[in-house]
N, C-alpha and C positions, 0 to 999 in steps of 0.2 A: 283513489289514494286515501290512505288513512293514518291519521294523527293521534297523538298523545302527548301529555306534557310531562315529563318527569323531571325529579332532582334526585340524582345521583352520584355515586361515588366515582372517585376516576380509575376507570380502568389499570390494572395492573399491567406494564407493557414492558418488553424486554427492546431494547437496542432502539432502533429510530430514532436517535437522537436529534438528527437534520432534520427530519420530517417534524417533532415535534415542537421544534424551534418556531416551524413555519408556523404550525397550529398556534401556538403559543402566544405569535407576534398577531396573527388576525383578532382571537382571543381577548390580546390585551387594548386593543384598538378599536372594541365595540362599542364603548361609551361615548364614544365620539361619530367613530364612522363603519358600517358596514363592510361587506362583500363577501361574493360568492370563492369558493373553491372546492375544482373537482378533486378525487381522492378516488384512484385506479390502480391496480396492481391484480395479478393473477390469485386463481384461487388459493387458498391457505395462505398468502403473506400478511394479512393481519388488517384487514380492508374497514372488518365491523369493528375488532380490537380498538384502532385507533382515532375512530369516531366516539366509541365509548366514554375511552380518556378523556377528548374533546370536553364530552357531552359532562363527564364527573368534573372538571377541571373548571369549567366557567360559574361564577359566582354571582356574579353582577348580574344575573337579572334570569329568567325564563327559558329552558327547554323546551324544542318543539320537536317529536321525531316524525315522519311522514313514514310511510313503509308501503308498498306496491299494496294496491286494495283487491278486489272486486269488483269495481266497475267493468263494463262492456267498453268494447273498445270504442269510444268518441264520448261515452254520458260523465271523462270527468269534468273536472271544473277547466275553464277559458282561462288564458293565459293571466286577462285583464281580474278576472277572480281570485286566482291566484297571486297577483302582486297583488292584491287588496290586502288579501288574508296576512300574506307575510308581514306588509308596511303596517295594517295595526296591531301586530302582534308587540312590535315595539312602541308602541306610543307612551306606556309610562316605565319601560326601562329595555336597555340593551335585550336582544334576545339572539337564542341563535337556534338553527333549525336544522337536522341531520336529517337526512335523506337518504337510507343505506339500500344497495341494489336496483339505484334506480335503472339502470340496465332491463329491468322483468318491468317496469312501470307500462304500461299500454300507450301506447302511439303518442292519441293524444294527451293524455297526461306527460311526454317526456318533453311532447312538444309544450305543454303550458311550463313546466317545470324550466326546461334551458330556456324562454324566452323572459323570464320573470326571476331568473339570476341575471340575465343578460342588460338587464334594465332594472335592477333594483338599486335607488339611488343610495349613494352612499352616507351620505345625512339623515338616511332611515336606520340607523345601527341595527340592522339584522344581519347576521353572520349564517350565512349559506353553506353545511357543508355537504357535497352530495358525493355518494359513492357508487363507480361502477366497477364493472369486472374489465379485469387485462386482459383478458382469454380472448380478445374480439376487439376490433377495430373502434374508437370512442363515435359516441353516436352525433351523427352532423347534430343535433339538438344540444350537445353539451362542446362541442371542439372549441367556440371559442372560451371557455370559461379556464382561467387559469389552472395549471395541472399539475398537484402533485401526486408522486410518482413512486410507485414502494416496489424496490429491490430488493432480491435476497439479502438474506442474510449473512455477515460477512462470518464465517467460520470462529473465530473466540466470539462471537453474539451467539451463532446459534449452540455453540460449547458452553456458554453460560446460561443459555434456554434449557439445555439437556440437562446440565447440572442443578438447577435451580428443579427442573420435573422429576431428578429422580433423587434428588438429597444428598448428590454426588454417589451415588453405591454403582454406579454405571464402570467396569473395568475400563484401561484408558484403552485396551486396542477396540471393544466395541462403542466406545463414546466415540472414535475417531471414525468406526466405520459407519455409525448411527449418521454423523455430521455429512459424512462425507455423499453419502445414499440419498439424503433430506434435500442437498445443493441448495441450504441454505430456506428454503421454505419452512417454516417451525411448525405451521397447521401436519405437515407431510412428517416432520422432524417428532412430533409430540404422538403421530398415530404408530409408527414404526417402534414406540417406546411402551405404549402401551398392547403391540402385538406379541412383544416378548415376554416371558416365562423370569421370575428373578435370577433363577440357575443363568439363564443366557446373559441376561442385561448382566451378569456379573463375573461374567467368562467360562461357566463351568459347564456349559454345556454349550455345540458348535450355534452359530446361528443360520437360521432359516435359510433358505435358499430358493429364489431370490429374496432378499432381505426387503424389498418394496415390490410386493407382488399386486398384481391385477388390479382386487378386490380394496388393497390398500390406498391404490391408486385412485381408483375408481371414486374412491369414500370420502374422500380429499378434493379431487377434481367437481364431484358436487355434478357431476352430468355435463359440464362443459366442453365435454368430448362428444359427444353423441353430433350425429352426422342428418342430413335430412333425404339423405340417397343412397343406394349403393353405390353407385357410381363417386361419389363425392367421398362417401366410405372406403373405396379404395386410393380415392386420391392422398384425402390424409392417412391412411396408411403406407403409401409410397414415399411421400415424405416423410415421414417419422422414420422410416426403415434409413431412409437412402442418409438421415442424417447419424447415422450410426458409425458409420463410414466416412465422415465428412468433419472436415474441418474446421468447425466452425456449426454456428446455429440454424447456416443455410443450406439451400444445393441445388444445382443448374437444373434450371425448369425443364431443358432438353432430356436431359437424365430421366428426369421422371415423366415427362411425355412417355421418352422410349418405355420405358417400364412400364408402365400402364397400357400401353398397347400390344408388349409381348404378355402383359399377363392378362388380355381378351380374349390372349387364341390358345389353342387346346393344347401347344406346345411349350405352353409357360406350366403346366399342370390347373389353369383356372375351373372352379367349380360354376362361373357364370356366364357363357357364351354370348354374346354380343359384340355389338360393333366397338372400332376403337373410337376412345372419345373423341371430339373435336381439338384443336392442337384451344380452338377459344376457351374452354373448360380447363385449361393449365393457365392459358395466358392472360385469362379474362376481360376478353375482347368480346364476345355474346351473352356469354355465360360467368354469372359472376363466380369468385371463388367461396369456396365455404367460409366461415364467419371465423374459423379458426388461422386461419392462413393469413398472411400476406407477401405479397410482392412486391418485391424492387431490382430495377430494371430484371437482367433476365435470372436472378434466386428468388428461390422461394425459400418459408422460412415460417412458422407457429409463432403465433402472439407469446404462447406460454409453451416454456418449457416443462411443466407438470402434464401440462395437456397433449402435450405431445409426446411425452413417457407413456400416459394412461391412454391413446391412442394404440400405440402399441404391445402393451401390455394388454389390453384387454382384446383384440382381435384374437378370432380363431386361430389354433397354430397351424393349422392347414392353409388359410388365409396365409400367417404372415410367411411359412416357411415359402408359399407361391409367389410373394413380393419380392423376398428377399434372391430368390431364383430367376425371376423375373431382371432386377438388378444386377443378377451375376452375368447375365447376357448380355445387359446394354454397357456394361463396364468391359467387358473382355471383348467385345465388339468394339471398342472405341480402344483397345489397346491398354487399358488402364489395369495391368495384371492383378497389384496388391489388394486394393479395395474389391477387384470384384471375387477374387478368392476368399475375403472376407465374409461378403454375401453369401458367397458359394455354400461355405461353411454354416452360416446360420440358414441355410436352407436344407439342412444335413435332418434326419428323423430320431431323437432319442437321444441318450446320452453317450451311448457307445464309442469309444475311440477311434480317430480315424486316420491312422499314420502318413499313409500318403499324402492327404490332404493337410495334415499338420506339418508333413515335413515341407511342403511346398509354401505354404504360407511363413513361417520361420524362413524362410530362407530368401521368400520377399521383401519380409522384412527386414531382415539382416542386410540386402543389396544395397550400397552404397550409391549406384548408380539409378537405385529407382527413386525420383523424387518423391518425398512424403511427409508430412508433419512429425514430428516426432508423437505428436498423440495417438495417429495411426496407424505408427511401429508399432507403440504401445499395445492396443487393441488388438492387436494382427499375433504381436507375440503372447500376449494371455490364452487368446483364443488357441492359438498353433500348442502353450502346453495345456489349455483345457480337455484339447484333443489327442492328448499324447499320453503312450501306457506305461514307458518306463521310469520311475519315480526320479532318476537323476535326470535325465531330458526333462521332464517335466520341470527343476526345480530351478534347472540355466535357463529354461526361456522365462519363466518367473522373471528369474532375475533380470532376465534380458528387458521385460516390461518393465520392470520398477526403475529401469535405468534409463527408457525412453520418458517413463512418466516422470522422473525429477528435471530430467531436461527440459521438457516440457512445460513446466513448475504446479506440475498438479502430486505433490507431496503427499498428499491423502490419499490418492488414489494407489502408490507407491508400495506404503507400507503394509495392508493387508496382502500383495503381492509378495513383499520379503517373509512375511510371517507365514505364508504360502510352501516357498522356497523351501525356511529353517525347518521345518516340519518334516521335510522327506530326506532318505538320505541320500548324500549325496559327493563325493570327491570333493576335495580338501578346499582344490580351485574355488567349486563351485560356491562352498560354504563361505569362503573368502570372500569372492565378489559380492557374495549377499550382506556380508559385515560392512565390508567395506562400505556401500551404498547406505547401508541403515544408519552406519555412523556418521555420513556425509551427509543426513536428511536430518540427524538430531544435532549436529554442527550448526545447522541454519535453522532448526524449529524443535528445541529440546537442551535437556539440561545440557552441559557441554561436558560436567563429568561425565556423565555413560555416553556422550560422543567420543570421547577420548578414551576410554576402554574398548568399546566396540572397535574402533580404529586400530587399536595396541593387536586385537585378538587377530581382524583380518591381515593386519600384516604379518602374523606367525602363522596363520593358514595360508599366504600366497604366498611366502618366500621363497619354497620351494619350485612351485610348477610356474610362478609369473611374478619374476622379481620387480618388473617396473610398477606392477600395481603396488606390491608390497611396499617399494618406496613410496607412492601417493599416497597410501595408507598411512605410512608412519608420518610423513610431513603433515597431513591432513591432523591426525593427534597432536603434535607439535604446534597446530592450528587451533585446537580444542584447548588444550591447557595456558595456549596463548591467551587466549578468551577467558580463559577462566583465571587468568593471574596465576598460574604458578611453575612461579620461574621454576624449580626442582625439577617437576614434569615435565615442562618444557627440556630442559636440558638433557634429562636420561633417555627421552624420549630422540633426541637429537645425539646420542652421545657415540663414539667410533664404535661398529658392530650393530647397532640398528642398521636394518631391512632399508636401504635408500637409494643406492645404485643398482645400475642394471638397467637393458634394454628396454623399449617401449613396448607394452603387450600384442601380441600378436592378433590379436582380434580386432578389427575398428571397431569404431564406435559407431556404426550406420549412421553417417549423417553428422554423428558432435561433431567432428573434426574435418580439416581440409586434409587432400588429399597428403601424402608424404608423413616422416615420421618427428617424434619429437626429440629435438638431439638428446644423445643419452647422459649429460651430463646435468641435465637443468635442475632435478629433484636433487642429488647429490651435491651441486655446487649451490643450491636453496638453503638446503641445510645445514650446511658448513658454513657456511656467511651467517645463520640465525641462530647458531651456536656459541662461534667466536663472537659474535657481536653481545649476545647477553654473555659472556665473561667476559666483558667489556674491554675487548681485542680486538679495536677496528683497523690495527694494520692486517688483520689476519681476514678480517671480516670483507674488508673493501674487494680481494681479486674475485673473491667467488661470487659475492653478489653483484658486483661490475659487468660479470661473465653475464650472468641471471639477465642484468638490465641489456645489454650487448644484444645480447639474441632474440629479444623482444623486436628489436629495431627490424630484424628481417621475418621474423615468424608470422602467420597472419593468423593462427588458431586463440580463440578467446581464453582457454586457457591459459595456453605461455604466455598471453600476454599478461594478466593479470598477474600472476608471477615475476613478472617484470616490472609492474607497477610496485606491487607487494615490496619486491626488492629494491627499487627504487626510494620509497618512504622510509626503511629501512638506514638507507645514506643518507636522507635529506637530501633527496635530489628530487626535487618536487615538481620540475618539468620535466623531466623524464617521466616520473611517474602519472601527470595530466597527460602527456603523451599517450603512454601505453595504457593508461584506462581510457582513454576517449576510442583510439582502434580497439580494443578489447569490449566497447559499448558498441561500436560499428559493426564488427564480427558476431558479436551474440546476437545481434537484429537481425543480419542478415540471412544466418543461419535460424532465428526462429527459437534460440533457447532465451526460455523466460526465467529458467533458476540463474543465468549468469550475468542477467542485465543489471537486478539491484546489486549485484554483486561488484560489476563495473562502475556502477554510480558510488559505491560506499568510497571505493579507490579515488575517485574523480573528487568527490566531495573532502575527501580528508586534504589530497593532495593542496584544493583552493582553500582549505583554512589553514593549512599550515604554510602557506603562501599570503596566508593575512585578506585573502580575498573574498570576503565572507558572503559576496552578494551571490557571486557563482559557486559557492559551496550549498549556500541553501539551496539554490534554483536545483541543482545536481542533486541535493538530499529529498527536495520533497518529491522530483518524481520518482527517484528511489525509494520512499517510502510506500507510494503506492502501488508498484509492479511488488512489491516485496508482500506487503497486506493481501493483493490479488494471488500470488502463487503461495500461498500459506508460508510465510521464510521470517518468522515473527521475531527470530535473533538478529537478521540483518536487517528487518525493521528499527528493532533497538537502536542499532548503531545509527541508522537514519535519524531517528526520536533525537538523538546525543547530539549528532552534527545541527541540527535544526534548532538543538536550546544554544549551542554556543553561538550560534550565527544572529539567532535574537536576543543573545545573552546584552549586542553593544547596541541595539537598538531601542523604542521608545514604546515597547509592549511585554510589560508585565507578564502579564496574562500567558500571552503568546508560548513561554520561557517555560511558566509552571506548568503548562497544557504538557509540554513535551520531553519536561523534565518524568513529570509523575507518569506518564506512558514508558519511556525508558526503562525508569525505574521498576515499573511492575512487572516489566519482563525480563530484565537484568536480575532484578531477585531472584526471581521463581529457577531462573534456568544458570543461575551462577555466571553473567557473563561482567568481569568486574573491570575488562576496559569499557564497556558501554556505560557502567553503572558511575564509575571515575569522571570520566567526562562530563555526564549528566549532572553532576555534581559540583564540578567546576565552573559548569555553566549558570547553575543557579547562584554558586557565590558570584563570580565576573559580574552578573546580573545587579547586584545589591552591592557592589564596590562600585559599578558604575551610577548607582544612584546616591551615591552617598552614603552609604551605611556601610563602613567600614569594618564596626566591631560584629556585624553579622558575618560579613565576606571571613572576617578572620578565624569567626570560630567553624565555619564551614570549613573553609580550606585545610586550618589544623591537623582538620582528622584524616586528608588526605595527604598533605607534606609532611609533619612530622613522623619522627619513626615511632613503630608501635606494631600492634598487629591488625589495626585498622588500618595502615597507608594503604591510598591509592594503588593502582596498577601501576607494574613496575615500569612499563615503559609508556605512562603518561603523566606518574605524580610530576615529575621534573617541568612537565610543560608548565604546568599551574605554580611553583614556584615563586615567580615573579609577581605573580595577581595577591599570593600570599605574604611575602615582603611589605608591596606597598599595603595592605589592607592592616599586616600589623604594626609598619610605623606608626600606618593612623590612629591604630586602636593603642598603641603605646606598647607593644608586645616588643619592642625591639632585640629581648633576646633571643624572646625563638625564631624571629626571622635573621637574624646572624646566623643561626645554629644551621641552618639549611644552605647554607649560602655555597660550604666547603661542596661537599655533595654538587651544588648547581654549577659552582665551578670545572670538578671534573665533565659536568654532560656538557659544558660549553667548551674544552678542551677535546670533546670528542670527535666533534663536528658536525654531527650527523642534526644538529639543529640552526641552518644558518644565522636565526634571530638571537639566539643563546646567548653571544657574543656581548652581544650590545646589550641586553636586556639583562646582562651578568653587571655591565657598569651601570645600569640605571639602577640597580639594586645596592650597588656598593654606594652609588652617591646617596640614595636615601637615607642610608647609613652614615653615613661620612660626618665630621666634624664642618662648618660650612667653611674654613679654608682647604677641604678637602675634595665638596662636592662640585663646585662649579666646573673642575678639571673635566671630571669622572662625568658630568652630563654630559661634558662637548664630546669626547671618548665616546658615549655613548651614542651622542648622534652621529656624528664618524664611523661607526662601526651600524648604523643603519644604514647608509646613503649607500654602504657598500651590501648590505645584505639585502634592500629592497622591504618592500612592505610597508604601504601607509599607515594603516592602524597602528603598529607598534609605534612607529615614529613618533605618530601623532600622541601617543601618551607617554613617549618620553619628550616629548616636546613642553606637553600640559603641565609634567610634573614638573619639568623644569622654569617653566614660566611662573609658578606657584609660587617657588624657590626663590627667584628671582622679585616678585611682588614682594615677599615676606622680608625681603631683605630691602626692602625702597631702592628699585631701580626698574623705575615703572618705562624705561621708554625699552630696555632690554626683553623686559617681563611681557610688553602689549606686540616684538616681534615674535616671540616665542608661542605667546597665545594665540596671534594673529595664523600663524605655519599650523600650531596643533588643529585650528579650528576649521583652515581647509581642508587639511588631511581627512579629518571626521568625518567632514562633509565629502568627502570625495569615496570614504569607505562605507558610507550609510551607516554613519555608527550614531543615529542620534543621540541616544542616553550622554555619551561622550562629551558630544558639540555641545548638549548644556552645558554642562560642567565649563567649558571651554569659553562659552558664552558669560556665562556668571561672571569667573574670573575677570573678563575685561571690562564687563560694567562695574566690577569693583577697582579697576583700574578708571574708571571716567570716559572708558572709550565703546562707544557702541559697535556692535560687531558688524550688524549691515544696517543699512538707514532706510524707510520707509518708501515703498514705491513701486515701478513694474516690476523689479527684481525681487521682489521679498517672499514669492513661493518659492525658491532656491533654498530656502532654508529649512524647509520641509524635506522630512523622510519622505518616501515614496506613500507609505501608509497612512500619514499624517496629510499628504497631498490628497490622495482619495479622498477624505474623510472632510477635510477643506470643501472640495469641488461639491461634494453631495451636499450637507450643511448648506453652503453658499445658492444651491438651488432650492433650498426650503425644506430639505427632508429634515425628519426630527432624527434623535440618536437613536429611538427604537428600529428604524425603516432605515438606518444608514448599518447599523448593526446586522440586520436581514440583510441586504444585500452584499456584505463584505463577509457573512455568515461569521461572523464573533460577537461577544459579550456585549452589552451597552454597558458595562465595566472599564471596557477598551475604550471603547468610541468617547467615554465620559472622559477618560483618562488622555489620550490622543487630543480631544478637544482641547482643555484645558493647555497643551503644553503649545498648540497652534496657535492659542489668543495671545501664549508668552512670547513665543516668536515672531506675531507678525505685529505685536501692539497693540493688538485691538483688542474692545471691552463689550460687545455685543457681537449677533450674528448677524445682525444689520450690517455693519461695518465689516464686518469678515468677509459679507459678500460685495462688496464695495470694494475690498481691495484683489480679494477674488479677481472679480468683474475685469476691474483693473489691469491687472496681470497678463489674464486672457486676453484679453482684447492688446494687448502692447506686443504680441511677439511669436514664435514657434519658439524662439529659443529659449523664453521664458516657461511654454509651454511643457516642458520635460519638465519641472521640478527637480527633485535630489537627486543625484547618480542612485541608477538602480539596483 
């Protein structure tokens, strides 16, 4: 092994943010105390990259880099020489020491190396960071050392890696095919960009084909692939083949047993005669498995997905075409038609077309009855038109793939498919269904203007030959302008003479749908209800969206039900609509579609906030955010981002609100979507009305309530109304929150908001003369008891308790405060309950009294952060393990010593201590 000491600059690094939090917190922690961590991830995810950083990034004291030497295997240094060297590298200041590739280190040096992080005390502040390769099993010498772990890159990371390598000049269909080919590796992402020509990187000339070939592969993977037998050599090539076909990263060990034993015998076409292997050399029961592979229970499955590309890619094509044929036997042998006509197919010589076999494989894929992922529909139908000569054939099974691949929620993969399709000609249908699809892929990850064109165009391509698409079409547009705020569009788009009725199309959908059809009224009686309703006609509005909600109740397809939700929120029937998106989240699992899940959750989520239930909106948002990030759908991500700031908009994290306002926000711009952008908005005011800061909230909300060419979204300014009232009494604005009032009036005459109601009289008493307001509270709380919803309640309770103080009638004022301050606490609205709280200490009465019960007064957040503290963690290490700011933690802390009285952490954990120990039921803290 061999050392150097350097001072350098830090690494320039793209995305890693979570990884380099962790770096960050070790980092900052070496003045004091040490320790080791390992740093693994497959070739090209950024292994030395972000050791670099490390390595630029520490200041306080000394660089050590070790790197694989020369020595013979046993002459390096002993484990006990090794902690020497480390432990006096620090003796007069912090040090830290990177160790990259130790994977290639010689035996015994790997063994001094893990046995001397293993045992390096932590009062020796040396910072360990040692890096090996993901491509391979971690070496018993490093397992136990704590492991962080580098994952691709999530699609806007490596869109922002590409952008940033090519000064943005990259056209957006080849940035997206760039992105999508990389799957997230940027070493793989940054070679594929500089194989390209600028004509190509910029559209003007087709690209390469395959776009990540052999050589590219190979150059990336760094030899990682390379095998130590033939025999072993054809293993990982049977896996890599057989996961081609395969759902998923794995595939049944039995499978490729069989494979590999029909391709030993001369009837497989094998060029290397020999015995079949032992079933031990699959299962690795004798014979270990190659260093690439591993096992669990009976799948197999590669360390690394690049290594298992460049496996593939790089074998003989006589080789792989004999695996892949090999495959087609053990699959059509086992009865499994679709996948092994797959293989079949890739065991085909050349490029030449080959009709029968492409008509056979389409037609697999299309079978409803043959179980399948929709990813290998997808697969099956690309390939069926790769292989097909007639350019409209060709251009429907396209389509037909791009329509398994959004099911699927692989969007990227999708759209070089459509652009595939527009390219040939082909009948009106065809051209139709490709619009259609493109515009339903830039709806969820694209501006929504040109979703809403594309939408307009296929539904004047399928009017004719397939009127129920054309209605999905047009409603889908009516979807896009929704989004995008404008009402005009929205309405023409809906208006009598649009494409909207009509039977359901004739073709299924392999697999979207259950079996039977969808009544022919649902898209017509859709948009006839979201018509009348924005010309603010809800007698006219109620029967057809009624209908909409009605037929949810027996439909089980995730579609209509969603539609039914859709139309449900539409009335303000907000259990109907938790109804029908919670079955419409159970239908989209079951079936396997990933584009419809975050789509169910957005439903689910809005439903719980506009039901005031903000704990089970976020809970329903944030795992909606992340199926939505996973399947590229970065618009119904937005909407997640929006529900996730209003839900911490009432509680006691700052931080938390701006994180998810400014994400919102940057994709709400970019792609015009202005009810994400509205809400996101309202959440940041709510946020700063709940803290006190009135004249902030008010000039926020201004721009969204009053009239102008900046208002809000038309059908979400109205919600925020209220938030904006009380923020301009306080700010003293009293006339422009009069001015909105007429306006809030009619949408609480509408119905379609059951809170309206009451939150219409909490607003007039703000208003009011005070012989006019005390009526206009009680009205108000009277008109909550019957609408439901604690949070509201709880803040016309507050304001009326306020009211009540201001006026000296402190035993009235302390029951009102006493109602609002449950309430809060029963909605996890911490920010609120202060306020809540204040108020009656300035009334003389303390809100809870010191004791077993005083974690109850904690948010759930503010309870975490108690418990870790109370055990000794400082705010740096409580902050890493909650993965947020010590901005939070500092801020959170502080509002816990207010709540539980205490003036140290000594005492904090005293009463901690206390609490625990007195109860289970003390043990829950805040409602969750």
């Amino acid at each position: 092994m061999t050392g150097e000491t350097t001072v350098s600059t830090a690494a320039r690094i793209h995305g890693r943010s979570a990884q380099r939090r962790v770096l960050r917190a070790l980092l900052d922690q070496l003045p004091t105390r040490g320790g080791p961590l390992l740093v693994t991830g497959e070739p090209g995810l950024g292994r030395t990259v972000l050791l670099s950083w490390a390595a630029g990034s520490f200041r306080t004291g000394p660089v050590f880099r070790l790197a694989p030497g020369r020595e013979p295997d046993g002459a390096g240094p002993t484990p006990g020489e090794l902690l020497a060297v480390l432990r006096a590298a620090a003796r007069r200041a912090p040090a830290l020491v990177c160790v990259d590739d130790a994977h290639l280190l010689d035996t015994s040096a790997r063994a001094a190396l893990g046995h001397a992080a293993e045992r390096l005390p932590a009062a020796d502040r040396v910072g360990l960071l040692v890096s090996v390769a993901g491509h391979r099993a971690v070496d018993p010498d490093f397992a136990p050392l704590p492991t962080l772990r580098l994952d691709p890159l999530t699609p806007p990371r490596a869109a922002a890696l590409l952008d940033d390598a090519t000064d943005g000049a990259a056209d957006p269909a080849v940035r997206e095919r760039l992105v999508a080919e990389a799957e997230g590796n940027p070493a793989l992402l940054l070679a594929l960009v500089r194989r390209l020509s600028p004509a190509e990187l910029r559209g003007r000339l087709p690209l390469p084909a395959p776009l990540a070939d052999a050589a590219t592969l190979a150059a990336v993977a760094g030899g990682a692939h390379a095998c130590r037998s033939a025999a072993a050599g054809d293993l990982l090539l049977t896996v890599a083949a057989a996961v081609r076909a395969s759902d998923g990263p794995d595939v049944d060990a039995g499978l490729v047993l069989d494979a590999v034993r029909r391709l030993r015998t001369p009837s497989a076409g094998a060029e290397r005669p020999g015995p079949p292997p032992e079933p031990a050399a699959v299962h690795g029961r004798r014979e270990a498995l190659p260093e690439q592979l591993a096992q669990g229970g009976d799948r197999l499955r590669f360390h690394s997905a690049l290594v298992r590309r460049t496996v593939h890619a790089t074998a003989a094509p006589e080789r792989r075409r004999a695996v892949h044929r090999a495959l087609a036997e053990a699959l059509e042998n086992g009865g499994r038609r679709l996948p092994g006509l797959l293989h079949r197919s890739w065991s085909l010589t050349g490029p030449a077309p080959a009709q029968s076999l492409a008509d056979r494989l389409a037609s697999a894929a299309g079978d409803g009855a043959v179980p399948a992922p929709y990813g290998l529909r997808a697969t099956a139908y690309a390939r069926a038109a790769d292989l097909t000569a007639d350019g409209a054939t060709r251009a429907e099974r396209y389509t037909a793939a791009a329509e398994q691949y959004l099911l699927a929620g692989r969007p990227d993969r999708a759209r070089p498919l459509l652009a595939a399709a527009r390219a040939r000609a082909a009948p009106a249908a065809v051209r139709g269904r490709a619009e259609l699809l493109r515009g339903l892929t830039e709806l969820r990850d694209g501006p929504v203007g040109d979703a809403h064109q594309s939408l307009l165009l296929a539904a004047s391509l399928l009017a004719g030959d397939a009127p129920a698409d054309a209605a999905t079409a047009a409603l889908a547009a009516a979807d896009a302008a929704w989004a995008a705020g404008d009402l005009e569009g929205c309405l023409a788009t809906l208006a009598p003479g649009s494409p909207r009725a009509g039977e359901p199309a004739a073709r299924p959908h392999t697999g979207a749908e259950l079996p039977g059809k969808h009544p022919a009224t649902v898209v017509r009686d859709h948009g006839a209800g979201m018509r009348a309703l924005l010309q603010g006609r809800l007698d006219r509005a109620a029967a057809p969206l009624g209908q909409v909600v009605e037929r949810g109740r027996t439909d089980h397809r995730p579609e209509a039900l969603l539609r039914s939700a859709a139309a449900a929120l539409l009335l303000g029937n907000v259990d109907a609509a938790r109804r029908a998106g919670a079955r419409a989240l159970a239908a989209a699992r079951q079936l396997g579609s990933e584009t419809l899940v975050p789509q169910a959750l957005e439903y689910l989520a809005y439903a719980e906030l506009r039901a005031g239930r903000h704990p089970q909106a976020r809970a329903h948002a944030e795992e909606g955010l992340r199926v939505a990030l996973r399947t590229g759908q970065r618009n119904t991500a937005a909407h997640h981002r929006a529900v996730l700031a209003l839900a911490a908009s009432i509680e006691e994290d700052p931080d938390t609100v701006a994180r998810h306002v400014t994400a919102a926000l940057s994709t709400a711009r970019r792609h015009g979507l202005a009810q994400a952008a509205t809400l996101a908005q309202w959440a940041e005011a709510r946020a700063d009305l709940g803290r006190g800061r009135p004249f902030d909230a008010a000039d926020r909300l201004g721009l969204l309530v009053l009239p102008g060419p900046g208002r809000g979204h038309f059908a979400v300014w109205r919600l925020a109304v209220p938030c904006f009232v009380e923020a301009a009494v306080l700010a003293g604005r009293h006339e422009d929150a009069a001015g909105v009032l007429t306006d809030f009036a009619d949408w609480a005459a509408f119905g379609a908001d059951r809170q309206a109601a009451a939150q219409l009289a909490r607003c007039r008493a703000l208003l009011a003369p005070p012989e006019g307001a005390d009526g206009l509270y009680r009205r108000a709380l009277d008109r909550h008891d019957e609408a439901g919803g604690d949070f509201e309640r709880a803040r016309t309770a507050l304001l009326y308790g306020k009211w009540l103080r201001r006026r000296r009638r402190p035993r009235e004022a302390r029951d009102r405060l006493g109602t609002a301050l449950a309430g809060f606490e029963r909605s996890g609205a911490g920010v609120w309950a202060t306020q809540a709280r204040d108020e009656l200490r300035a009334l003389g009465a303390a809100p809870h009294g010191r004791g077993s019960g005083a974690l109850t007064r904690l948010t759930p957040q503010q309870l975490r952060i108690a418990r870790h503290v109370a055990e000794g963690a400082t705010n740096r290490e409580v902050a890493l393990t909650l993965a947020v700011s010590t901005r939070t933690v500092d801020y959170h802390l502080r509002r816990v010593f207010a709540a539980l009285g205490v003036r140290s952490r000594l005492e904090l954990a005293r009463v901690v201590g206390q609490a625990e120990r007195a109860g289970p039921a003390e043990k829950t803290g805040a409602q969750p």
